[in-house]
N, C-alpha and C positions, 0 to 999 in steps of 0.2 A: 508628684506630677510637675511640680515646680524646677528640679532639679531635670524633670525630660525638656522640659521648657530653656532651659538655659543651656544646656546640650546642643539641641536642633538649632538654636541662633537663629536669626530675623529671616532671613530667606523661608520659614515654617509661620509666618504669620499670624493666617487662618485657623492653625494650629494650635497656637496660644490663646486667641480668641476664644476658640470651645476651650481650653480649659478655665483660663480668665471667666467664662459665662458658670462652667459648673461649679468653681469655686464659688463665686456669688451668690449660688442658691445656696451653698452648702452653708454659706457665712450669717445669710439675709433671711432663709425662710425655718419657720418651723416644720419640721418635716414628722407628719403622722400620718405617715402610707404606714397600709399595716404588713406589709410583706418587705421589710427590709429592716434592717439597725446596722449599729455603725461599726465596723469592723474593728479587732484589736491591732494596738498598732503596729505588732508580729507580723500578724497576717497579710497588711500591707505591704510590708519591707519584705515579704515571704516571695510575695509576687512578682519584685524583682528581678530575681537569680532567674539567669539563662537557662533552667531544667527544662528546654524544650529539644536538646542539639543531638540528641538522640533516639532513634523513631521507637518503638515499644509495644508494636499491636501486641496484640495479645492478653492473657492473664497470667498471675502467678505461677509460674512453674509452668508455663507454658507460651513461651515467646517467640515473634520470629525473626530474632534480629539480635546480634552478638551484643554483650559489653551492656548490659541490662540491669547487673544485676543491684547496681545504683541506685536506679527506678526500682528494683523489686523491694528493696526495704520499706521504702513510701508506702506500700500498699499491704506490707506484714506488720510494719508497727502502726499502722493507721487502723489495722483492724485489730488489732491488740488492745489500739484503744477505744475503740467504738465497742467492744466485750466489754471492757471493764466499766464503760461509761453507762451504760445499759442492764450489765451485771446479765448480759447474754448465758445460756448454758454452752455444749459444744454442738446441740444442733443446730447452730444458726451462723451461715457464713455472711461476708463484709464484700463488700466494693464501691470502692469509692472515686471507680472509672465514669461514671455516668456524667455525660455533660450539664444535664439538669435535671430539674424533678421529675418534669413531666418523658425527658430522654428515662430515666431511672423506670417511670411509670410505662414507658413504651417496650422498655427491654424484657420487663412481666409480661405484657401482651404479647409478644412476639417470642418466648419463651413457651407460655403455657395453652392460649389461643388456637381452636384449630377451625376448619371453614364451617359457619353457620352457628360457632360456639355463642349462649346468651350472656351477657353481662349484664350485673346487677347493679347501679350507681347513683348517689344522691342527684337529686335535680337541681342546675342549676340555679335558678329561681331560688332555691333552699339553699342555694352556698355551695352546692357541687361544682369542683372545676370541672372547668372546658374540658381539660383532659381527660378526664376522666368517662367523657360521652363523646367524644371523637376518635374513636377505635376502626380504624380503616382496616384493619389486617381480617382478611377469608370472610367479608361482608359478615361480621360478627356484628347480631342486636344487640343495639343498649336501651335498658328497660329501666325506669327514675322509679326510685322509692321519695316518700317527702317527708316533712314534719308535721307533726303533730301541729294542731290549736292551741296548744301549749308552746310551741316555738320548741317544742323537745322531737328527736331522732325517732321517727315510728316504727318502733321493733316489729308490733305486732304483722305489722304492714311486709316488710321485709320479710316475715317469716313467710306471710299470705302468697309472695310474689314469688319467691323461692322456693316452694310447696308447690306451687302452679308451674314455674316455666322453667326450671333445674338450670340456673345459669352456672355457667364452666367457673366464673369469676364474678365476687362481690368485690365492691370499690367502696371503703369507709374514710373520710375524710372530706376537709369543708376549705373554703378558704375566705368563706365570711359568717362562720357557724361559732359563735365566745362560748358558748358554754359546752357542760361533760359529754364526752361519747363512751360508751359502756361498749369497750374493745371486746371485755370476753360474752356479754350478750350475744352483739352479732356474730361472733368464730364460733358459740352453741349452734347459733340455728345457719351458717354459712357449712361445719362439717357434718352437720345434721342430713342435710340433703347433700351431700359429696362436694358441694364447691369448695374454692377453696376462696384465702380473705387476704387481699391486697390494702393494706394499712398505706391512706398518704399522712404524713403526721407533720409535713414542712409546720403550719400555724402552731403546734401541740408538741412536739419534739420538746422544748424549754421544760413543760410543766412535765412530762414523762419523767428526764433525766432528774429535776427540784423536785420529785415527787408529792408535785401538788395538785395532781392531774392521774386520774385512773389510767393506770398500765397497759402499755398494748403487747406486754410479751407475756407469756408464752404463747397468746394466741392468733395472732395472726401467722398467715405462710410467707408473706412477703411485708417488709416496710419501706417505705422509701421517705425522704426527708431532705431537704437543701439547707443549706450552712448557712445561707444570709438572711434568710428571715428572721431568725429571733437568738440562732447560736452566731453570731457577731465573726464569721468566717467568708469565705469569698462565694460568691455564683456556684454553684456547681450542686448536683447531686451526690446522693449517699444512696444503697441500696443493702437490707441487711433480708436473707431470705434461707427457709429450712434448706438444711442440706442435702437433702431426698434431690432438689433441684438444682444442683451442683452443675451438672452435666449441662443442660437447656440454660440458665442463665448464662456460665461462662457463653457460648456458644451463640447468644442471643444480645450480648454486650458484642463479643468480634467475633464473625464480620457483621450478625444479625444487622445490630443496629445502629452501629458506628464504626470508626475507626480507629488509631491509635488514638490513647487517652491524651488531654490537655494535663501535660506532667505539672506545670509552671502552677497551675489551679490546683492539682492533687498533693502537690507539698504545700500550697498553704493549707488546706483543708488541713493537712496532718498537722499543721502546727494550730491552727484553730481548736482540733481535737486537744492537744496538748494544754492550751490555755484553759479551755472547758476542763478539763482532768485537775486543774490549779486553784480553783476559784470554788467561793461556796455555792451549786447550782440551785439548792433549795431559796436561800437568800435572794438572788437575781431571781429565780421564777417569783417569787412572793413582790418582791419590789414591781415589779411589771403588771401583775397583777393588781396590787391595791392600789397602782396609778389607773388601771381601768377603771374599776371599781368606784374610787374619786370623783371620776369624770360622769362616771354611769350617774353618783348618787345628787350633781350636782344638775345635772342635765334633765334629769326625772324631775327633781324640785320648783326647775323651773319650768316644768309642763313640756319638755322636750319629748318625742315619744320614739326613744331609745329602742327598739325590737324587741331585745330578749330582758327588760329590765335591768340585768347587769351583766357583767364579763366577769368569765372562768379564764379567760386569758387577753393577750393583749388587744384584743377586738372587740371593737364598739361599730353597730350596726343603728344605723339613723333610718325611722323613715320622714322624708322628709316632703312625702307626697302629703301628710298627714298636714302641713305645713305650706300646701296649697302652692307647692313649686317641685322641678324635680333637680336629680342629681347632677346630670350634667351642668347646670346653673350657677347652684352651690358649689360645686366643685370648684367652678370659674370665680365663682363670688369668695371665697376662702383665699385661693390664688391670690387676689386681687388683693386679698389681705396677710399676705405673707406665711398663708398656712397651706400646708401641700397635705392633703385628703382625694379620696376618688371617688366616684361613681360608682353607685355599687346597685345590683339587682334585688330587692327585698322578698319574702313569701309570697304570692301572689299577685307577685308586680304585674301590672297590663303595659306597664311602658315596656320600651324595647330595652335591649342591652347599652345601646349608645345612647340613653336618653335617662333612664333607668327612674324610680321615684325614691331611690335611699342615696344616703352615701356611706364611706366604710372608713374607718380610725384606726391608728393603732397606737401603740404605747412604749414600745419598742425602746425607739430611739431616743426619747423626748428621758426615757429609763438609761442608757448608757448614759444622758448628759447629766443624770445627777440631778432632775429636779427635784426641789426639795416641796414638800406635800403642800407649803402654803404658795407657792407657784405651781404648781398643779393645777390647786384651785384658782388660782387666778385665769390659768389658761381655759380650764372649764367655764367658765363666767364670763373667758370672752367669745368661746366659740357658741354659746348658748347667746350671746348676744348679737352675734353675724347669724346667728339662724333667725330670730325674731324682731332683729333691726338690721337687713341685711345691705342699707344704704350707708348706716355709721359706719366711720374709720375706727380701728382698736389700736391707741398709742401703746397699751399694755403690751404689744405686739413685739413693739418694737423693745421696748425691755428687756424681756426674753431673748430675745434674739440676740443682743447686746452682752447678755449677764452669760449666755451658755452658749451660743452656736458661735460667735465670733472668735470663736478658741480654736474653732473645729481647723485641724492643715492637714487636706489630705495631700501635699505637697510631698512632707518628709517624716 
């Protein structure tokens, strides 16, 4: 970015300012939003290259615009390697045209969706994304399944709902849900009654591929997943779906639901894919993991009251209404302490979505920068200490920030 910066020369001012400002958080805060980590630095320099100077609608082996065939490698060896990362069989085809998850999420809808079809999807309250209950296409209902009093996935419940109202489409994924989803439970009772099962796996994709996380293949019909969340690759969706649906996805990607692909994002993805294919995946999911875990075990100790007890992956769910404040406060309050966390909606929340009574962690990144487990704990010890003395300053703060993120250039 620094190098766009000296490029553009002083007449782009403004310009440098925003970058100047997002360098600064990236240098100054600790950053444990749980939907992002921090890119390889391939990936980066991937971004770069001009692959936008030629248009490409379309799909593999099927384009509408000459001199393509450049762009068609990106998208043959990118699914060669998403098979072999996955250990896919041949019925399951790749694309990794989707602008984002919830685009990836839209392209099923608009694929398989016909008018008055019912969907079946977590509530968000219980960690279902948005997207997943905002389906505008042929005024199709969406009908919430919840969790258990357990803080666990209510099968039975799913099964109840599916028996009753035969939705065209079940929706299984959370995006502040830490612990296991039993993928071939729900595709039993999903092809049971003929729906079929739309897998989002953006939070859970890490622990699938490190297999330290129950497998969602062979059962679901569709997955979709984004590369920044926790595979350290750019923005953009990934969509892996049986081949029965060949026909309706391509078709539902262009023109359905988009346009020509963002090339410039789908070579880094491929090179993302390629770094992931390099490295030990078991190892990075395990690391990610027991820095939750960590934080879980140190946060509980001090009467912190954590949601689900502990995290199956990089999410840690706070409630912190419990704690006689809410999220959006804390949120602010964390900020103000050089820690970047969100607002997040807990089981039963009665606050609103902007106001919320939890907030939401992750581990992610805090895990590429290498913290070592007795800085972990340190950092658990401080944030258990802006939750229960939420007027002290934490210099430990500053430390941190000092010892790991002061290294961070996403410059060059």
């Amino acid at each position: 970015m620094y190098l766009l910066k000296g490029f553009l020369g002083d007449k782009y001012q403004r310009v440098n300012r925003i970058i100047d400002s997002y360098h600064s958080v990236q240098n100054n805060y600790i950053n444990m939003e749980a939907c992002c980590s921090y890119p390889f630095e391939s990936v980066m320099e991937a971004q770069r290259y001009p692959i936008f100077t030629l248009p490409t609608e379309g799909v593999s082996g099927a384009r509408f615009f000459p001199a393509f065939e450049c762009i068609e490698d990106i998208d043959i060896y990118s699914e060669e390697l998403v098979r072999a990362l996955f250990h896919l069989d041949t019925n399951y085809k790749v694309s990794t045209q989707p602008h984002s998850g919830t685009q990836a999420n839209q392209i099923v809808y608009n694929a398989v969706l016909s008018e008055n079809d019912v969907v079946l999807s977590l509530s968000p309250k219980d960690g279902g994304h948005i997207s997943h209950n905002k389906i505008s296409k042929n005024q199709n209902k969406v009908l919430n399944y919840h969790l258990t009093s357990e803080f666990e996935f209510n099968y039975d419940e799913i099964e109840r709902l599916t028996q009753k109202n035969k939705p065209k489409l079940i929706i299984v994924g959370a995006s502040s849900y830490p612990l296991q989803i039993d993928y071939k439970r729900i595709a039993q009772i999903a092809h049971k009654y003929n729906a079929l099962l739309l897998a989002d796996i953006c939070h859970t994709a890490l622990y699938i591929l490190g297999k330290t996380y129950p497998d969602v293949f062979p059962h679901a019909d569709f997955v979709t997943f984004t590369m920044d969340k926790t595979l350290r690759g750019p923005q953009g969706g990934i969509l892996i779906y049986k081949s029965d649906f060949n026909r309706l996805i391509s078709y539902s990607i262009f023109p359905t639901s988009q346009g020509g692909p963002l090339q410039s994002i789908q070579f880094a993805k491929m090179i993302a894919l390629v770094e992931l294919s390099s490295i030990d995946l078991e190892k990075y999911a395990k690391v990610v993991q027991d820095n939750s875990r960590i934080i879980c075990r140190k946060l509980v100790d001090q009467k912190i009251p954590v949601v689900s007890g502990t995290s199956d992956t990089h999410l840690i769910l706070i409630d912190v209404g419990a704690l006689k404040t809410t999220g959006n406060l804390v949120e602010s309050i964390f900020y103000e302490n050089n820690l970047l966390v969100n607002k997040n909606l807990i089981p039963e929340d009665l606050a609103s979505p902007e106001i919320t009574s939890g907030i939401r962690l992750g581990t992610v990144c805090i895990s590429n920068l290498n913290y070592s487990n007795d800085d972990v704990i340190l950092l658990a010890e401080m944030i258990a200490n802006i939750l229960l003395n939420p007027t002290s300053r934490n210099e430990g703060i500053g430390y941190l920030s000092d010892k790991y993120h002061k290294t961070i250039n996403i410059s060059n």
